[in-house]
C-alpha positions in Angstrom: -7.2 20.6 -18.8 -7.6 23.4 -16.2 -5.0 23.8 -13.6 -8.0 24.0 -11.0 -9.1 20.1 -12.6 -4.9 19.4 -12.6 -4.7 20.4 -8.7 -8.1 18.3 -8.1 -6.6 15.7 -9.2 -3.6 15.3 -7.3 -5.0 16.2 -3.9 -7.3 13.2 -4.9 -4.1 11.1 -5.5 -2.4 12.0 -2.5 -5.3 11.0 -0.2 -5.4 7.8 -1.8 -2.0 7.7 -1.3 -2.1 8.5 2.5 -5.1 6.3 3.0 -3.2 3.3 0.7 0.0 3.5 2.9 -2.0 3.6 6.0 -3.2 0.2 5.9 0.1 -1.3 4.4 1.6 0.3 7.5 -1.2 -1.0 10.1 -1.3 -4.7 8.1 1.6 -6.0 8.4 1.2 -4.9 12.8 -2.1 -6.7 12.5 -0.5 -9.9 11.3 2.4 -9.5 14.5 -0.4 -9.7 16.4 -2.4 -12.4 15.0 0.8 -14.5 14.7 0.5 -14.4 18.9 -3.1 -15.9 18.8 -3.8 -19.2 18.9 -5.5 -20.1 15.7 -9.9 -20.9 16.2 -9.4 -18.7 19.4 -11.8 -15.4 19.9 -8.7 -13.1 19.4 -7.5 -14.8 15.7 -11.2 -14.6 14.6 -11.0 -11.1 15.4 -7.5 -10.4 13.6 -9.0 -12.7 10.8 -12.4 -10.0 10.7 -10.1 -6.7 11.4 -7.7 -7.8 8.2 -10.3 -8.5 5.7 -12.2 -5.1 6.5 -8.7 -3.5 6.5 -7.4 -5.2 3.1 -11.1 -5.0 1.2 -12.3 -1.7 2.8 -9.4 0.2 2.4 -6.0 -0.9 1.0 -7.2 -2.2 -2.2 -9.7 0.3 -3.3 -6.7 3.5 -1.9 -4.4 1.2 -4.2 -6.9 1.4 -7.3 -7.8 5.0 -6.8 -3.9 5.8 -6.5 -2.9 4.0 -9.5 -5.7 6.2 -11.6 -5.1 9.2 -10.3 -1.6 9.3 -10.6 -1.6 7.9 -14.1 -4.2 10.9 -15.5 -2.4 12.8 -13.3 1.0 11.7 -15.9 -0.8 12.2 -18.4 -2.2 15.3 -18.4 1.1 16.6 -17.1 2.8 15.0 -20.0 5.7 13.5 -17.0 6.0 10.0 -18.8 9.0 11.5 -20.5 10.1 12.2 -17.0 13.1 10.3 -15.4 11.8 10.3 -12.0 8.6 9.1 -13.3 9.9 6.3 -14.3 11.5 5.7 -11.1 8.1 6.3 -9.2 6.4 4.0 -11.2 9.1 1.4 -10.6 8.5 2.1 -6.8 4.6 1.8 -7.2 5.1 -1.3 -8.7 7.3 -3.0 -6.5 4.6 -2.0 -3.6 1.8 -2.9 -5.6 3.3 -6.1 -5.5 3.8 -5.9 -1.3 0.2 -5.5 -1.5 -0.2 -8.9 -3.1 1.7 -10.6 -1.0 0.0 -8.9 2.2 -3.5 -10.4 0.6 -2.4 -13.7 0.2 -0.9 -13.4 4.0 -4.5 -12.6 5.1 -5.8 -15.4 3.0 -3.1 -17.9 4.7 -4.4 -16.2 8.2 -8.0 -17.1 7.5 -7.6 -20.4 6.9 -5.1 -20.9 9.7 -2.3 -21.5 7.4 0.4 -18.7 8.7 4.1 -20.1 8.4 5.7 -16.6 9.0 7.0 -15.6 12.3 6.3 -12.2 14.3 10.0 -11.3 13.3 9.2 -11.9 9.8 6.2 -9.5 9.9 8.2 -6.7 11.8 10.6 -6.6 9.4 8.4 -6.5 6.3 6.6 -3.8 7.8 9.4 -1.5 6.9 9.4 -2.2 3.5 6.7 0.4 2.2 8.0 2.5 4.4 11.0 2.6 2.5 9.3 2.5 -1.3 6.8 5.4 0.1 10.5 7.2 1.2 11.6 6.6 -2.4 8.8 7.6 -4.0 8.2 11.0 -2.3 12.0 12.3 -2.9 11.5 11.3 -6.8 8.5 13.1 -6.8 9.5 16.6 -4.8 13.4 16.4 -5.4 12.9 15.5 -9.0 16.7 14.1 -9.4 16.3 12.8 -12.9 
């Protein structure tokens, strides 16, 4: 592969990236919100619209288009031998299952069934901060 391709390649995976931990940042806010709003009122339906749009439009297809690019991305930089790799990939993982857990959260939403509180969402908000935090030191500080 050419380095011009290789560079291609992982601008590509760090917009999806950027674009990915975007909405698993603005989620979780969303759902603070929507846990204020009384269910059937104007203001859930709206949470219930702005969620789906968010998860469909952009999360999920910023997840799939990370997970590609930075697997060709491994592979045609031979890293899977890598340590730190491995410790992404972990990382990715873990917040791949986050983003699970946020779609079933807008599922429960749109059909009224919440059971989390606004505390509950504030706090998971934090926690892709935290893998994205992980995963950018393993990738630039390269400590294994």
């Amino acid at each position: 592969m050419s380095g011009t391709l290789y560079l291609w390649l992982k601008a590509a995976h760090v917009i999806a990236v950027i674009a990915w931990m975007a909405g698993m940042l603005y989620l979780p806010r969303l759902f603070v919100y929507h846990c204020a709003a009384e269910p059937g009122s104007p203001q859930s339906e709206t949470f219930k619209i702005m969620e789906r749009r968010l998860l469909k439009t952009i999360i999920n297809p910023a997840m799939v288009a990370t997970w590609v690019f930075g697997l060709w991305l491994a592979f045609e930089g031979a890293w899977f031998k890598a340590g730190w790799l491995h410790g992404k990939i972990l990382l990715v993982v873990i917040l791949s299952a986050v983003h699970g857990l946020f779609a079933r959260w807008v599922k429960d939403f749109a059909a009224d069934r919440n059971t989390c509180s606004q505390k509950f969402y504030r706090i998971i908000n934090e926690v892709p901060t935290i893998l994205m935090i992980g995963a950018v030191i393993l990738v630039i500080v390269k400590p294994f």
